[in-house]
C-alpha positions as CSV (number, residue, x, y, z in Angstrom):
1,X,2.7,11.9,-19.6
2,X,4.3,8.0,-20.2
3,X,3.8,5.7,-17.2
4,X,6.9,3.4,-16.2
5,X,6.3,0.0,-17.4
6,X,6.1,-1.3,-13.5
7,X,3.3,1.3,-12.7
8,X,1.5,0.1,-15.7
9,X,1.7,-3.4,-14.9
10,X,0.6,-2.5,-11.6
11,X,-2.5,-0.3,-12.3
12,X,-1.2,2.6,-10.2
13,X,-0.2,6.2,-11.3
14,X,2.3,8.5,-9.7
15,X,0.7,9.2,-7.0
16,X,-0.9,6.2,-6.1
17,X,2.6,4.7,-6.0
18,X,3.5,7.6,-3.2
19,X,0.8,6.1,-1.1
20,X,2.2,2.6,-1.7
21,X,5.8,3.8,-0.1
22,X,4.4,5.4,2.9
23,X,2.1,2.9,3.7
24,X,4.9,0.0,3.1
25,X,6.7,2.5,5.4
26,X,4.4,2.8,8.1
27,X,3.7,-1.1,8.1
28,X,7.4,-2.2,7.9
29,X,8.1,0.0,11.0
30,X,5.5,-2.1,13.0
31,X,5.9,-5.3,11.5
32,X,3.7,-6.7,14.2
33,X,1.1,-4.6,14.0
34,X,-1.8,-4.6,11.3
35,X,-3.4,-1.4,10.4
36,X,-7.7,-0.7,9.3
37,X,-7.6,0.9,5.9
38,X,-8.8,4.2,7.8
39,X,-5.9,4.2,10.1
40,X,-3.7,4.1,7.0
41,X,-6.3,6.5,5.0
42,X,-5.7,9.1,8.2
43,X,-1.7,8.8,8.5
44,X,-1.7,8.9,4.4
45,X,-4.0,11.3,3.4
46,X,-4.7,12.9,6.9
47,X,-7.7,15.9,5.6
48,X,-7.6,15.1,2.2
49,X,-9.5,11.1,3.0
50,X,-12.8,13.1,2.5
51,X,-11.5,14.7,-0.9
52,X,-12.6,11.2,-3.0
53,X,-9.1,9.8,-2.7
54,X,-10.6,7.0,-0.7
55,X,-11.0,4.8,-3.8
56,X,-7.4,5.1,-5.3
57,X,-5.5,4.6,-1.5
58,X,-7.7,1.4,-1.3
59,X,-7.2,0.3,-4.5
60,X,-3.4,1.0,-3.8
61,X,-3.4,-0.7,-0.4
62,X,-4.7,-3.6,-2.5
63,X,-2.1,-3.8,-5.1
64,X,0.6,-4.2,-2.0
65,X,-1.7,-7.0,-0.9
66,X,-1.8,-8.6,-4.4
67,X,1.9,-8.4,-4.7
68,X,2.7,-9.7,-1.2
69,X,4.1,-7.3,0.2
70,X,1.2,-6.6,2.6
71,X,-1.2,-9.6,4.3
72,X,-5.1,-8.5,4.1
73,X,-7.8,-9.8,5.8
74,X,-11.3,-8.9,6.7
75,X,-12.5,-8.3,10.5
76,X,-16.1,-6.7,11.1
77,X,-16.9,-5.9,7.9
78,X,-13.4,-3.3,8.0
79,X,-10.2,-4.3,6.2
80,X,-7.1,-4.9,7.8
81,X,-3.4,-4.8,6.4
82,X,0.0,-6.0,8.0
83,X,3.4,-6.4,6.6
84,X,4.2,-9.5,4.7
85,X,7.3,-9.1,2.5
86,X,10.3,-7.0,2.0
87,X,9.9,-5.3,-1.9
88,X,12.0,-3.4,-3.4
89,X,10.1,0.2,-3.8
90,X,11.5,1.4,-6.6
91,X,9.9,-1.7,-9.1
92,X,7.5,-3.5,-6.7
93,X,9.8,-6.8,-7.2
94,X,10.7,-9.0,-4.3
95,X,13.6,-7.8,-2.1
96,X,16.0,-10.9,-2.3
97,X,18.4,-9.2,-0.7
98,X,16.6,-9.2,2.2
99,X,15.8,-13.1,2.3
């Protein structure tokens, strides 16, 4: 099945994109707070962390760091994401709208 050119680009799939939304979702709602990758693995996956899709939600948590839509830094050796940026979730551009 053909990828859209943006999920291409990006290095996601379908799915991984999903993941992207809701945790975008979750951080824009608390826009103060900044969430462990396993807090956002539990509200995201919920059972299914322990099924191997560990590596792809990280790897998509990343991208929306990348992009700068999320802010990620390291404390204790766990990784940390908060909410950076408005983007648009449909192509992962900038929301200028919003600025």
């Amino acid at each position: 099945m053909p990828l859209p050119r943006h999920q291409l680009e990006l290095g996601i799939d379908s799915e991984a994109e999903d993941w992207m939304r809701q945790a975008y979702q979750l951080l824009g709602e608390h826009p103060d707070l900044a969430y462990s990758s396993g807090e956002l693995a539990e509200a995201i996956l919920g059972t299914d962390a322990l099924t191997g899709k560990l590596d792809k939600l990280n790897h998509s948590l990343d991208v929306l760091a990348e992009i700068g839509a999320f802010d990620k830094a390291e404390v204790k050796g766990t990784d940390y994401y908060a909410f950076r940026e408005e983007f648009d979730t449909n192509t992962w551009e900038r929301d200028l709208s919003k600025v």
